[in-house]
C-alpha positions in Angstrom: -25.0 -38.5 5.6 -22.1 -37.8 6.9 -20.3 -37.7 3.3 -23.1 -34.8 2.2 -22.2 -32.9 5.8 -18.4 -33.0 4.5 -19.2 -32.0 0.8 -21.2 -28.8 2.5 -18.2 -28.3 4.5 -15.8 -28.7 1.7 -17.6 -26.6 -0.9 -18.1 -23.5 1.8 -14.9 -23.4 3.0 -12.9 -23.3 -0.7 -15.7 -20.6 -1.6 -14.8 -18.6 1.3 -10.9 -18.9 0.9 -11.9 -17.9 -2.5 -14.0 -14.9 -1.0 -11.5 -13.8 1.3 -8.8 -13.5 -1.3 -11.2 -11.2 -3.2 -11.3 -9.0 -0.1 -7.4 -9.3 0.3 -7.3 -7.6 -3.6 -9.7 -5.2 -2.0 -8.0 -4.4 0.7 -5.1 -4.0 -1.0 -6.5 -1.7 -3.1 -7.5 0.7 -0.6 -3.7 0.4 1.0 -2.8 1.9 -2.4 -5.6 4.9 -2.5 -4.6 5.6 1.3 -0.7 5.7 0.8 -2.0 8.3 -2.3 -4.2 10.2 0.3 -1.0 10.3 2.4 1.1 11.2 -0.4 -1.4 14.4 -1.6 -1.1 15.5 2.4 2.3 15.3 2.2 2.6 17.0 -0.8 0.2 20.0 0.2 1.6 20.5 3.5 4.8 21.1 1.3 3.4 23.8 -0.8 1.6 25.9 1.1 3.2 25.7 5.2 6.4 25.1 3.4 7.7 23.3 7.1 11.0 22.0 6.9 10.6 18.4 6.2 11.0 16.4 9.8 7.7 19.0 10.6 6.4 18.5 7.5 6.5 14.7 8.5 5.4 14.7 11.9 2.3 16.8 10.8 1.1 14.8 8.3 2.0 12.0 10.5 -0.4 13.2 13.7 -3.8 12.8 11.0 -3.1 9.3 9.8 -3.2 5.7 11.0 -1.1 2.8 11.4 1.7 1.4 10.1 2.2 4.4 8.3 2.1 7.1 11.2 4.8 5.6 12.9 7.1 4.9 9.7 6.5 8.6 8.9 7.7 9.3 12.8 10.3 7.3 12.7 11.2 9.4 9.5 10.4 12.9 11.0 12.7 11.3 14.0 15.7 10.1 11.4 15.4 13.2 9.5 15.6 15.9 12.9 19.0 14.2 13.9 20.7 13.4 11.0 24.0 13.0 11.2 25.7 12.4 7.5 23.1 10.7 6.0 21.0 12.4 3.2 17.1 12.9 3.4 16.9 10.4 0.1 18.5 7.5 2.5 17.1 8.1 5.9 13.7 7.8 3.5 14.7 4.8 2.0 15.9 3.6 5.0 13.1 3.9 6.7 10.4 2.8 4.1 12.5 -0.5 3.9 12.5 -0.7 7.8 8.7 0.3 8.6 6.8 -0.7 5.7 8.7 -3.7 4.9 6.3 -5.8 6.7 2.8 -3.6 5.4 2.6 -6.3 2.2 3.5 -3.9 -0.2 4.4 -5.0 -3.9 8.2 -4.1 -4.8 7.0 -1.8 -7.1 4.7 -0.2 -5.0 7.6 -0.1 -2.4 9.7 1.0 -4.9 7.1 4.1 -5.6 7.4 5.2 -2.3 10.9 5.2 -2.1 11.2 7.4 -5.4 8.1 9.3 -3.7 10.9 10.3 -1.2 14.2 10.9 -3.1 11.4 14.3 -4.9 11.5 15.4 -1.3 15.0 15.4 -0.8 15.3 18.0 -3.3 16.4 21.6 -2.6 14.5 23.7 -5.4 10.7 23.9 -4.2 9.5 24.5 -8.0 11.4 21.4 -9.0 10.1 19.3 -6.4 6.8 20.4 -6.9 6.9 18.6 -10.2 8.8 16.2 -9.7 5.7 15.4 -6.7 3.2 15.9 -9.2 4.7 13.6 -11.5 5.1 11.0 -9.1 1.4 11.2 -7.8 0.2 10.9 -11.5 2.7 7.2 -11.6 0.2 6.2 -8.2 -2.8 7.7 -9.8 -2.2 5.0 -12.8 -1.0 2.5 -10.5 -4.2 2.8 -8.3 -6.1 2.3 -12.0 -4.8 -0.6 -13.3 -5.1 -1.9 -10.1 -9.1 -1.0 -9.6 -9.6 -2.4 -13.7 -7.6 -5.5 -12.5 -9.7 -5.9 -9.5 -12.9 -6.9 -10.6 -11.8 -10.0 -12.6 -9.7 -11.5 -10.1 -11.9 -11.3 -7.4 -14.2 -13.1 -9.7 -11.5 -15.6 -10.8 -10.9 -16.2 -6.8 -14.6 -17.1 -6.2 -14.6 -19.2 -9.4 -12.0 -21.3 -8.0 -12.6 -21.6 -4.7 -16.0 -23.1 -5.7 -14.4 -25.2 -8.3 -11.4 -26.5 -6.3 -14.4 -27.6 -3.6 -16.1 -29.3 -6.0 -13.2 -30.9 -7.4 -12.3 -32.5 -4.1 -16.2 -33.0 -3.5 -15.5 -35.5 -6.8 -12.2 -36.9 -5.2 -13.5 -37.7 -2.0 -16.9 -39.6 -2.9 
């Protein structure tokens, strides 16, 4: 009895570690559509208030949620009392600093930092593009990672079932 109560045991808790790191791709994906969201705010507040940016950046800053409200602070913060750094580093800077710890893939942390040097840049017009451009690199990003999705999460909850029952076999 007690060999059946630790096979149940077993085999639920590899299907949910399996489960959960569906969800993790999940909720990774939606970290990806929201830095976008944030990204597109950013990006309109530039075109039509035209703010300078550490405005610009405590705006956008004031209508979203953590760990990215205080990174883009801490930015608007950076950016108001520069000193002889450039808007391209204090981003950089501060990407590395505050969203170092948000579980971000290099590249993804690499598109952000990128996402910053096109606002660092003094022509409007050019920017714009160079912003559009950008989005469009997250907007591909964000599919790949959605048609990706589906068959790892499936692949996790495979193997979390299997792994169980594999040990299930080892241990009787």
């Amino acid at each position: 009895m007690q060999k059946l109560i630790g096979s149940i045991l077993v085999l639920t808790a590899t299907a949910g570690a399996g489960y959960l790191y569906g969800e993790g791709l999940k909720d990774y994906l939606r970290q990806m559509e929201y830095l976008r969201y944030i990204a597109g705010m950013i990006r309109g507040q530039l075109e039509y208030t035209g703010a300078p940016l550490q405005e610009l950046l405590m705006d956008v800053s004031a209508k979203i949620k953590e760990p990215y409200k205080s990174w883009l602070e801490h930015t608007a913060r950076r950016t108001a009392k520069r000193t002889d750094a450039d808007f391209t580093e204090i981003w950089k800077g501060c990407v590395e600093k505050d969203l170092g710890a948000a579980g971000l893939k290099k590249e993804h942390r690499e598109w952000i930092r990128d996402f910053g040097a096109f606002l660092g840049q003094g022509d409007r017009e050019t920017m714009g593009r160079s912003i559009e451009l950008s989005m469009k690199q997250m907007d591909l990003m964000i599919r790949q990672q959605r048609g990706e999705l589906a068959g790892k999460r499936k692949i996790g909850n495979w193997l979390g079932v299997m792994s169980g029952l594999f040990l299930i076999i080892l241990l009787w």
